[in-house]
N, CA and C atoms as an extended XYZ file, in Angstrom:
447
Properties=species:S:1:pos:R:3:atomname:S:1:resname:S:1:resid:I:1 pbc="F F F"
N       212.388      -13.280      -92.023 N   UNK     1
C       210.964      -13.462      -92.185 CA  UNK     1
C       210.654      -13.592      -93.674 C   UNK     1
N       210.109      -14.599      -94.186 N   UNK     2
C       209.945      -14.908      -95.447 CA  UNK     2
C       208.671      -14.053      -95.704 C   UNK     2
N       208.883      -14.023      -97.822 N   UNK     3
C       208.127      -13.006      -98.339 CA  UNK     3
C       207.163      -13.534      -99.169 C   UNK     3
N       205.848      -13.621      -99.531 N   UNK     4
C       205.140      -14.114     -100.481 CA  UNK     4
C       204.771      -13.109     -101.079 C   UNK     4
N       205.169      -13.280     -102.489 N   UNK     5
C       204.245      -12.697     -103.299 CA  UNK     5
C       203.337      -13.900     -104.081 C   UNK     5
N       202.213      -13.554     -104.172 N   UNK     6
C       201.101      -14.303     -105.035 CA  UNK     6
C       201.057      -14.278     -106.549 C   UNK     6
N       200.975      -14.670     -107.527 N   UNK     7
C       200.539      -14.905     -108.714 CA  UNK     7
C       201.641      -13.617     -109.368 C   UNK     7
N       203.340      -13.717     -109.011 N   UNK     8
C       204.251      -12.480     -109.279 CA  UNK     8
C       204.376      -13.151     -110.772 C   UNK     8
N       204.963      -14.037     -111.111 N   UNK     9
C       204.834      -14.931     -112.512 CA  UNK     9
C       204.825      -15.603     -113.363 C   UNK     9
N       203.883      -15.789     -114.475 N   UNK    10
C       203.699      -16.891     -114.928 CA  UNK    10
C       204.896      -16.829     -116.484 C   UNK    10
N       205.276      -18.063     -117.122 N   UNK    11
C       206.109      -18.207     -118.118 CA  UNK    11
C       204.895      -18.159     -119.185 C   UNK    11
N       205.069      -17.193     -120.504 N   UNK    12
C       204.239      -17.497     -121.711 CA  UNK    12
C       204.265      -19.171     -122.048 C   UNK    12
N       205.136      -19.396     -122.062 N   UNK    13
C       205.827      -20.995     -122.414 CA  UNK    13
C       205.744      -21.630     -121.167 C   UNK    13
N       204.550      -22.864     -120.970 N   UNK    14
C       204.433      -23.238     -120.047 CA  UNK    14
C       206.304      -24.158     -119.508 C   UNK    14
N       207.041      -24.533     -118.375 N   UNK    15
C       207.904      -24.549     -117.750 CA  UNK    15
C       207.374      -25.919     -117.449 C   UNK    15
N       207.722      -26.883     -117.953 N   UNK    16
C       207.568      -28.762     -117.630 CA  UNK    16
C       209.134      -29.227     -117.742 C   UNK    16
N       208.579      -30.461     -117.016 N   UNK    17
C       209.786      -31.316     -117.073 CA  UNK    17
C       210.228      -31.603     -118.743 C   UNK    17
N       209.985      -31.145     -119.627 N   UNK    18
C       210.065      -31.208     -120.598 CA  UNK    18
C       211.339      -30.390     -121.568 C   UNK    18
N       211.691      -29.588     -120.696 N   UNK    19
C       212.161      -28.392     -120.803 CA  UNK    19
C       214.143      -28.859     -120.155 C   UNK    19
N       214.389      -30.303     -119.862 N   UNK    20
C       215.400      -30.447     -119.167 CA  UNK    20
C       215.940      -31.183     -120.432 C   UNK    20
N       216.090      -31.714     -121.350 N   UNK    21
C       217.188      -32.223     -122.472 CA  UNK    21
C       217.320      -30.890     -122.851 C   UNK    21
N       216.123      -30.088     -123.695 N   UNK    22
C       217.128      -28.311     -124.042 CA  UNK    22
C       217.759      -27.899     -123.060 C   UNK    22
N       218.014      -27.762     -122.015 N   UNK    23
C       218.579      -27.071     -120.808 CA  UNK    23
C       219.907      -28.394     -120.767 C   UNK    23
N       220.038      -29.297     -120.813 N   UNK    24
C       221.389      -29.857     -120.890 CA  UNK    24
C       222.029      -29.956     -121.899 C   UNK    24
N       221.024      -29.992     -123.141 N   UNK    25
C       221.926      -29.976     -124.711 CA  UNK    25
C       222.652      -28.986     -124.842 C   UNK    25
N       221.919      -27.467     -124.173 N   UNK    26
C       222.386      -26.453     -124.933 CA  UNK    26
C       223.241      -25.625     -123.926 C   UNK    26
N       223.138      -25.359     -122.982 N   UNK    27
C       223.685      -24.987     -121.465 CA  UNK    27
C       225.161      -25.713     -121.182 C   UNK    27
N       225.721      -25.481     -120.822 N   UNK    28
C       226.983      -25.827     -119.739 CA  UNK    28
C       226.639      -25.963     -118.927 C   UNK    28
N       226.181      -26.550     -118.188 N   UNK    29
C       225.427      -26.283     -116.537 CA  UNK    29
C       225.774      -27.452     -115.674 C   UNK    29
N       225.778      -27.511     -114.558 N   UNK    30
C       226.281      -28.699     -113.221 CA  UNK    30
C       224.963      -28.902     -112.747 C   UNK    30
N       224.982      -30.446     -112.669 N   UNK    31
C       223.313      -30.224     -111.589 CA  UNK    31
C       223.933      -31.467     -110.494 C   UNK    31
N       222.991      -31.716     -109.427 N   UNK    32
C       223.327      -32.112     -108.464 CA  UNK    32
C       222.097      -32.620     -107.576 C   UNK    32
N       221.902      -33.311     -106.987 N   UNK    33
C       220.852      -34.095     -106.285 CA  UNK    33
C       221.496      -33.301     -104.627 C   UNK    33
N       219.929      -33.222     -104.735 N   UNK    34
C       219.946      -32.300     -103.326 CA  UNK    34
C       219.345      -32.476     -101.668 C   UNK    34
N       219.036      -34.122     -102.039 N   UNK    35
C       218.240      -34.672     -100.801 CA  UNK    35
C       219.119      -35.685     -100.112 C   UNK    35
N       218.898      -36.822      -99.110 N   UNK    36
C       219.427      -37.716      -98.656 CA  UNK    36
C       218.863      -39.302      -99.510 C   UNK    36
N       220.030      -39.615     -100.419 N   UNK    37
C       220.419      -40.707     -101.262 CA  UNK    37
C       219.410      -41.757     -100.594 C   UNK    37
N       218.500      -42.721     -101.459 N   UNK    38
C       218.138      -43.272     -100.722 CA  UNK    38
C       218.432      -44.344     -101.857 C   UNK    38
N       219.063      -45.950     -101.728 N   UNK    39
C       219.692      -46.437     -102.761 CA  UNK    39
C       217.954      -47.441     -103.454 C   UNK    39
N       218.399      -47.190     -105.010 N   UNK    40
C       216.968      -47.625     -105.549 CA  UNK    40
C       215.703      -46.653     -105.756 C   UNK    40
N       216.083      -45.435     -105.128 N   UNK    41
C       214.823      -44.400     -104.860 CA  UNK    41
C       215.162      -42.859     -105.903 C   UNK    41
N       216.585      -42.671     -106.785 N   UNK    42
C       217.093      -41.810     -107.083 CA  UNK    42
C       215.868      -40.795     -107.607 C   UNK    42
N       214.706      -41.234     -108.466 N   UNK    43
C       214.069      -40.234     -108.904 CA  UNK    43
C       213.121      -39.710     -107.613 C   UNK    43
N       213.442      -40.226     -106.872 N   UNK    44
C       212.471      -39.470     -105.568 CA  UNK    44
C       213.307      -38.415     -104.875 C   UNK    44
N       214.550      -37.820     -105.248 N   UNK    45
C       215.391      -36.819     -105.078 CA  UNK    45
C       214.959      -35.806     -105.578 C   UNK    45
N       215.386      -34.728     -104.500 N   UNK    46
C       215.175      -33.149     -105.726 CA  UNK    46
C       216.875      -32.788     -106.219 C   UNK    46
N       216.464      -32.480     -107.298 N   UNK    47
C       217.641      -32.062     -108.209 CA  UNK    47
C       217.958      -31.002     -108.422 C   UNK    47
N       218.856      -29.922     -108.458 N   UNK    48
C       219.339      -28.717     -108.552 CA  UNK    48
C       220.307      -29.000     -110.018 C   UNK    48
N       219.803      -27.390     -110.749 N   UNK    49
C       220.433      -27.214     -112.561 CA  UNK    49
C       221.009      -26.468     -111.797 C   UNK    49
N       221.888      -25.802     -111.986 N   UNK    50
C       223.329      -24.592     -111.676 CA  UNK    50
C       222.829      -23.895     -112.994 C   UNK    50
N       222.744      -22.412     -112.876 N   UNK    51
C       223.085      -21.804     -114.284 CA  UNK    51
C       222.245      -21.225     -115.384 C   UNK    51
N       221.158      -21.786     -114.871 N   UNK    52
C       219.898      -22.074     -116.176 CA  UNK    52
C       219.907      -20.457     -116.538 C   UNK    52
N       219.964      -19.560     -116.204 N   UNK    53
C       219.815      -18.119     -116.906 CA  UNK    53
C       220.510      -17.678     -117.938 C   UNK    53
N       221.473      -19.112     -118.076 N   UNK    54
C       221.766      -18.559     -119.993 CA  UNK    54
C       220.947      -19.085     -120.916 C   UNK    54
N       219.890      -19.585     -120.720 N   UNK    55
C       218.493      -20.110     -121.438 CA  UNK    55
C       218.111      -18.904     -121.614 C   UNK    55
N       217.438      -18.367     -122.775 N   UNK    56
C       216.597      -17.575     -123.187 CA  UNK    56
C       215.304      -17.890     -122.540 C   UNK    56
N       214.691      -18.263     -122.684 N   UNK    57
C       213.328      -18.757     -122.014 CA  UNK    57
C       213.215      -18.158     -120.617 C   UNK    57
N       214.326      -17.734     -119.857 N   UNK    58
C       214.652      -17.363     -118.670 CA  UNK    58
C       214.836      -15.415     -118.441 C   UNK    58
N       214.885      -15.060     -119.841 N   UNK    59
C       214.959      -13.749     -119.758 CA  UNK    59
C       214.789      -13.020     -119.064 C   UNK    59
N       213.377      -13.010     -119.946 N   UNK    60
C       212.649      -12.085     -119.687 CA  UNK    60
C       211.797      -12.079     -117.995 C   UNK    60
N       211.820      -13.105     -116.845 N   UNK    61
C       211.851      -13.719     -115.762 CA  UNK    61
C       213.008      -12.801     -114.797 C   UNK    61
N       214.164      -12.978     -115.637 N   UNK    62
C       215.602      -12.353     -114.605 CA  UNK    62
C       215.304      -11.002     -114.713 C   UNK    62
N       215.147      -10.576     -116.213 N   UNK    63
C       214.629       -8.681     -116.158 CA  UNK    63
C       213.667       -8.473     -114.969 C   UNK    63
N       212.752       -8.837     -114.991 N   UNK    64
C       211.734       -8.593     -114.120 CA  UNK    64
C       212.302       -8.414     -112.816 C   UNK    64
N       212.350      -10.038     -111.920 N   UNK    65
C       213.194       -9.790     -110.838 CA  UNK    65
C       214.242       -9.555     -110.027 C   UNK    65
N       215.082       -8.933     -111.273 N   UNK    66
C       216.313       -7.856     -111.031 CA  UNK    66
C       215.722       -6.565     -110.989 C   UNK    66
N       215.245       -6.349     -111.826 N   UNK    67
C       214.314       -4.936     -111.678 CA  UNK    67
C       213.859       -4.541     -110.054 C   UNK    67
N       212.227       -5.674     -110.219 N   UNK    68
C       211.755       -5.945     -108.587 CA  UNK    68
C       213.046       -5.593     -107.616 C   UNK    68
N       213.599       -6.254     -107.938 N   UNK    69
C       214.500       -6.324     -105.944 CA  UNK    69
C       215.660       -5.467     -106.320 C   UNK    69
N       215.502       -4.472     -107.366 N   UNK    70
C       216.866       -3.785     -107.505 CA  UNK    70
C       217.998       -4.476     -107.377 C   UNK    70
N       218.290       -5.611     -108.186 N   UNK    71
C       219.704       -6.103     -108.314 CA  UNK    71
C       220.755       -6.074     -109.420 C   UNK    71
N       221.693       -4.905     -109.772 N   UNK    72
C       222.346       -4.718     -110.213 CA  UNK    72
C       223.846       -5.848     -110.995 C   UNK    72
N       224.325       -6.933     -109.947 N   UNK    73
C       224.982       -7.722     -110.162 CA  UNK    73
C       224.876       -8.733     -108.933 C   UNK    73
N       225.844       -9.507     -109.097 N   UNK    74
C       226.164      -10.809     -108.335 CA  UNK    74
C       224.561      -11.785     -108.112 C   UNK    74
N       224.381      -12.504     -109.044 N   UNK    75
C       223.134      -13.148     -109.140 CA  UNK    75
C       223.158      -14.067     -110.124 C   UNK    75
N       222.455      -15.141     -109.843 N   UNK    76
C       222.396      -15.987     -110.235 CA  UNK    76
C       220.734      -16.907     -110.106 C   UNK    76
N       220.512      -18.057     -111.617 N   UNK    77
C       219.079      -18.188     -111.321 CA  UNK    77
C       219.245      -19.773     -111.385 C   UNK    77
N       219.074      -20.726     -110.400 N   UNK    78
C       219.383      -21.995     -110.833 CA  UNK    78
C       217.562      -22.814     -110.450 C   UNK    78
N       217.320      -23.920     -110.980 N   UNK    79
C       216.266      -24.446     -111.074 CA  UNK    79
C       216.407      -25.650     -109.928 C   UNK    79
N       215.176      -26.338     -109.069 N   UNK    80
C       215.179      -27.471     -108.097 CA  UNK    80
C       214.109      -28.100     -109.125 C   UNK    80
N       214.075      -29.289     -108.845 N   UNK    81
C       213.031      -29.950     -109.477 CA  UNK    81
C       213.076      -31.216     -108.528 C   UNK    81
N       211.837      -32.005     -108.745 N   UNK    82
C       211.418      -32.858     -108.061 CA  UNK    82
C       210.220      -33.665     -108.917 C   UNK    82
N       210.364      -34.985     -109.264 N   UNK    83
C       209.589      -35.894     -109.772 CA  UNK    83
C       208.463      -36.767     -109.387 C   UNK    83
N       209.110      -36.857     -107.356 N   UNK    84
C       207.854      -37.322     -106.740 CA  UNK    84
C       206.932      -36.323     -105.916 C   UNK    84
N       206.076      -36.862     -105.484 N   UNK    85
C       205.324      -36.196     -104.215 CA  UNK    85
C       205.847      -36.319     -103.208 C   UNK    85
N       206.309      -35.502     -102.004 N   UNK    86
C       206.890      -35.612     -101.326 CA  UNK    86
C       208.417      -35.551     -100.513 C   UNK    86
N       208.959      -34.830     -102.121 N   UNK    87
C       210.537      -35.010     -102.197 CA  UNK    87
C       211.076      -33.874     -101.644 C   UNK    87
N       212.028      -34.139     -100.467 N   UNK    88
C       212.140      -32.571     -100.068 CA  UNK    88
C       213.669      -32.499     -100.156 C   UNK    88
N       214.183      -30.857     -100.109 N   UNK    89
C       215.455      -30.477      -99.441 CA  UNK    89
C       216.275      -30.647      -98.050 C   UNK    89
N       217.363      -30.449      -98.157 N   UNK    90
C       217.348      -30.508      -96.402 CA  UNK    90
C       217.073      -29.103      -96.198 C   UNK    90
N       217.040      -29.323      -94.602 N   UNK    91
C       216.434      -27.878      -94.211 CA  UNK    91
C       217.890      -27.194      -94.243 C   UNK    91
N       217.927      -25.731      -94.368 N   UNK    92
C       219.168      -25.067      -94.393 CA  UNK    92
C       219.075      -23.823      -94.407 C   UNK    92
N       220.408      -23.023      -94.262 N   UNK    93
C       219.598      -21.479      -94.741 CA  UNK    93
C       220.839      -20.862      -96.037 C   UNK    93
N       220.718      -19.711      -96.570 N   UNK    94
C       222.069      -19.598      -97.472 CA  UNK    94
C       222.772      -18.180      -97.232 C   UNK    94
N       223.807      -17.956      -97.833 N   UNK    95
C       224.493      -17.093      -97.569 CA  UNK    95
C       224.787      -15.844      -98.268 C   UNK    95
N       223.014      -15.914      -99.273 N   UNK    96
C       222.724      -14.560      -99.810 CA  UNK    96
C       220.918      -14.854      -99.875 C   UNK    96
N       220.728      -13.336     -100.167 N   UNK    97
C       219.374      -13.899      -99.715 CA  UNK    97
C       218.956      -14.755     -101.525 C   UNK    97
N       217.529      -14.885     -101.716 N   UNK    98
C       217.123      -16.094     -102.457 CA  UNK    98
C       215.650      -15.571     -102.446 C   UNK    98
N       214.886      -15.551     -103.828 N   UNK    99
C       213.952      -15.414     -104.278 CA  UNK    99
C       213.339      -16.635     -104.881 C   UNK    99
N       212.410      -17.250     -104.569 N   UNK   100
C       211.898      -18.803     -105.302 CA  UNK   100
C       210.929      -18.750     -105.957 C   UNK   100
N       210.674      -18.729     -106.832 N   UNK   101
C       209.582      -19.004     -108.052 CA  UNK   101
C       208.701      -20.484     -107.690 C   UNK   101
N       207.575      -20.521     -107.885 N   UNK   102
C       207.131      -22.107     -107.884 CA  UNK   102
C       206.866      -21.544     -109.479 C   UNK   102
N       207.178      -22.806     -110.237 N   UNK   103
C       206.839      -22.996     -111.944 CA  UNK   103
C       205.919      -24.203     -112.195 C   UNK   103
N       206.294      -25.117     -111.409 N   UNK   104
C       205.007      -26.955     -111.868 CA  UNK   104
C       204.684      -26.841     -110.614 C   UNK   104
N       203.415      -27.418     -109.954 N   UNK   105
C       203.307      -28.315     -109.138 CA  UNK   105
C       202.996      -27.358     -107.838 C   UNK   105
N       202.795      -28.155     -106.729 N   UNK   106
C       202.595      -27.078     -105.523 CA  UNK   106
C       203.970      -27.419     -104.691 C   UNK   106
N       204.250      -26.249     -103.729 N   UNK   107
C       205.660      -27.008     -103.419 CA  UNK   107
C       205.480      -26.355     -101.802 C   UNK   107
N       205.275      -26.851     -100.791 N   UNK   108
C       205.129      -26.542      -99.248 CA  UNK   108
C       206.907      -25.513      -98.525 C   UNK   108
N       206.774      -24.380      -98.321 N   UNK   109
C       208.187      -23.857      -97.925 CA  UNK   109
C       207.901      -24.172      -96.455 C   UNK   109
N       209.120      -24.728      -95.567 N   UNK   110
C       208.638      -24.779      -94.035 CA  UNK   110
C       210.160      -23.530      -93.636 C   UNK   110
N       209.442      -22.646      -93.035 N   UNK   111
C       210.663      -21.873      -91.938 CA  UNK   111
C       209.911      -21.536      -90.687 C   UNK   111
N       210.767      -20.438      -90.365 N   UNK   112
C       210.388      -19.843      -88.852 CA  UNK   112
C       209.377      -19.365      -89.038 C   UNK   112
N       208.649      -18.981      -89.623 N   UNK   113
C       206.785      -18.606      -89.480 CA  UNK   113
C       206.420      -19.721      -90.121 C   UNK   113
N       206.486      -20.706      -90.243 N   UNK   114
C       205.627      -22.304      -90.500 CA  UNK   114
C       205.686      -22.160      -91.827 C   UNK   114
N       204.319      -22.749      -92.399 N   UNK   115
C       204.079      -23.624      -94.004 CA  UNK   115
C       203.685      -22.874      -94.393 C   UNK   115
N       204.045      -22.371      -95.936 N   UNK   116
C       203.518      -21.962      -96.777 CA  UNK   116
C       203.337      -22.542      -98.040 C   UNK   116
N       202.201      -22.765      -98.540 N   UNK   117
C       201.977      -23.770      -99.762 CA  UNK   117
C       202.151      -22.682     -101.125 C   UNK   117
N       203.121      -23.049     -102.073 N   UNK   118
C       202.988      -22.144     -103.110 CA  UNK   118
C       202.729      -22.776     -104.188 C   UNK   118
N       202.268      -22.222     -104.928 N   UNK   119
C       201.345      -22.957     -106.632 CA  UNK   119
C       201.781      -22.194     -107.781 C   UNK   119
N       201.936      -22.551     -108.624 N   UNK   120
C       202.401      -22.195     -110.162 CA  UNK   120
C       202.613      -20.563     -110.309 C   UNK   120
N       203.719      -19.906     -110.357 N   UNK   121
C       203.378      -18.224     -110.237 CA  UNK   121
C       203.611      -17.456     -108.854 C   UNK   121
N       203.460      -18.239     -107.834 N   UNK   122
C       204.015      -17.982     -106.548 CA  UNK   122
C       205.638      -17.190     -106.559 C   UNK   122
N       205.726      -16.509     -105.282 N   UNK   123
C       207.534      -16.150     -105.067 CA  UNK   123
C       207.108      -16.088     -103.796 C   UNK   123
N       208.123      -16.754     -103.178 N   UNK   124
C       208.418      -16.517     -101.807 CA  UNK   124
C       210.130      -16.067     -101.974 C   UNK   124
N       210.275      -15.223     -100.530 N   UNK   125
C       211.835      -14.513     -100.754 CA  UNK   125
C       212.341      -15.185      -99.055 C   UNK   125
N       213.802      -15.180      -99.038 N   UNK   126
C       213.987      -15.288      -98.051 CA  UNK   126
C       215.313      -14.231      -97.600 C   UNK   126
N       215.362      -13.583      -96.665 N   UNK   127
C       216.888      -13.083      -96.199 CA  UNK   127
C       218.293      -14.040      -96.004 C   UNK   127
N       218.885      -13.965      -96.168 N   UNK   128
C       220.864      -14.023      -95.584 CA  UNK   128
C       220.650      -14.794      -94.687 C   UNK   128
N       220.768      -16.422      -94.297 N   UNK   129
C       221.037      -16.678      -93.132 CA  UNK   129
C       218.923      -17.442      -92.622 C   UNK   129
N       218.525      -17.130      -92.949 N   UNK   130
C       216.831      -17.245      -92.438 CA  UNK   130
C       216.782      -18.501      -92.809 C   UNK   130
N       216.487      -19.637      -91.953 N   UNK   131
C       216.789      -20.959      -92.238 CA  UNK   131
C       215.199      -21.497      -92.685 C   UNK   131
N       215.065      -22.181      -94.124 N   UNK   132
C       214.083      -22.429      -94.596 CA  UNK   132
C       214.156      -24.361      -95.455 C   UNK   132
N       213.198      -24.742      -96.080 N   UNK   133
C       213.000      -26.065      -96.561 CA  UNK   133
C       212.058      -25.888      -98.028 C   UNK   133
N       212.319      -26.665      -98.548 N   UNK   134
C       211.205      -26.884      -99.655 CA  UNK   134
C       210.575      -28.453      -99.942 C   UNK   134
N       209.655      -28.971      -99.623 N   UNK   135
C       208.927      -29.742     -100.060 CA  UNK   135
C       207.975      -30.066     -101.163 C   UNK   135
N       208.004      -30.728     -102.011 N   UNK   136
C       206.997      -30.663     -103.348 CA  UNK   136
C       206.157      -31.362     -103.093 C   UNK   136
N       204.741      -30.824     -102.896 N   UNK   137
C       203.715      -31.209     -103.035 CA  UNK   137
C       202.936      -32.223     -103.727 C   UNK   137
N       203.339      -32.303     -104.926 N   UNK   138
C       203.567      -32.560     -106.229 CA  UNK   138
C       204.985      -32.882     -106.736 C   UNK   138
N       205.102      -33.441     -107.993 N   UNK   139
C       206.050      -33.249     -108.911 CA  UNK   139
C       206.347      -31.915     -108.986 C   UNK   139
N       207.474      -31.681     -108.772 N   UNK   140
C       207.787      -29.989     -109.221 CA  UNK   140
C       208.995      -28.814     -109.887 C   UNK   140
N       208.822      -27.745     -110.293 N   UNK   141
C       209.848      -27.277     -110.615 CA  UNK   141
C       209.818      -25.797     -109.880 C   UNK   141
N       210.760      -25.341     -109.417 N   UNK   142
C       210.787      -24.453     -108.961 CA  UNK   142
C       212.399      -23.609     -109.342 C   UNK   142
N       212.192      -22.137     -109.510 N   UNK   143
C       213.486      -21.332     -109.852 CA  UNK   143
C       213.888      -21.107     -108.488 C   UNK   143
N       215.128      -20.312     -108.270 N   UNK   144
C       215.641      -20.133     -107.319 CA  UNK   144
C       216.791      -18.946     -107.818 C   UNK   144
N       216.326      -17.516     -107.919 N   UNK   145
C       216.913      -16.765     -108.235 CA  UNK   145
C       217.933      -16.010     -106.532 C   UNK   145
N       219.409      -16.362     -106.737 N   UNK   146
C       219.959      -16.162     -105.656 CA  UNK   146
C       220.554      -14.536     -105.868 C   UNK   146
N       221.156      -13.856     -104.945 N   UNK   147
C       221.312      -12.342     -104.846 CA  UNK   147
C       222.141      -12.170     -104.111 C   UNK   147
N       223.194      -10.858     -103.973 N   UNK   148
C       223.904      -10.533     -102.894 CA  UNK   148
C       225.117      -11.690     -102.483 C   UNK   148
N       225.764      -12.032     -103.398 N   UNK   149
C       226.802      -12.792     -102.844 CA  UNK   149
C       227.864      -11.955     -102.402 C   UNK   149
């Protein structure tokens, strides 16, 4: 059963697409397109960064919701992004649970209790296994702090 928290938090430093050449200049990181290829359509994909929590900018974000959910180790914070309206994930579920930040944009979560629309500052959580989707509303960026591997 998925978790909303409302307005949990916002970045001092607003979080734009702007923010992705520092995050590849300076990072080691893998990213990966996360939708179904559509040939000619690539920026209408959502994209997954691997890693982003060796960014500073990301700190003070991981303190917090390591704190929140009492997580000691095995965690990780990687970023989805999405350029069009409309760009979704496949549906799936994962194999630790997963805390999601919305950062740009509005981004629609669909699971087993239906739609939830989240906006800038939003967290929705999900359990181990709880099969969920993300759709962007908008252009968007969203964190994806994973747990419990």
């Amino acid at each position: 059963m998925s978790k909303i928290i409302r307005n949990y938090y916002k970045f001092d430093r607003p979080i734009t697409f702007n923010i992705l050449p520092e995050i590849l200049i300076n990072l080691n990181v893998t990213s990966y397109y996360k939708s179904d290829y559509k040939e000619g359509k690539i920026l209408n994909e959502v994209f997954q960064i691997k890693h982003i929590h060796q960014h500073p900018i990301f700190n003070e974000f991981c303190n917090k919701i390591k704190k929140d959910l009492k997580v000691t180790d095995h965690w990780d914070l990687d970023m989805f992004l999405a350029f069009a309206p409309g760009s979704s994930g496949a549906t799936h579920v994962d194999d630790y649970e997963v805390a999601i930040l919305s950062v740009l944009g509005q981004t629609c979560f669909r699971d087993a209790d239906g739609n939830h629309v989240l906006n800038p500052g939003d967290l929705i959580s999900y359990k181990r296994g709880e099969i969920h989707q993300g759709i962007g509303l908008d252009p968007r960026i969203s964190l994806s702090f994973g747990y419990g591997f």
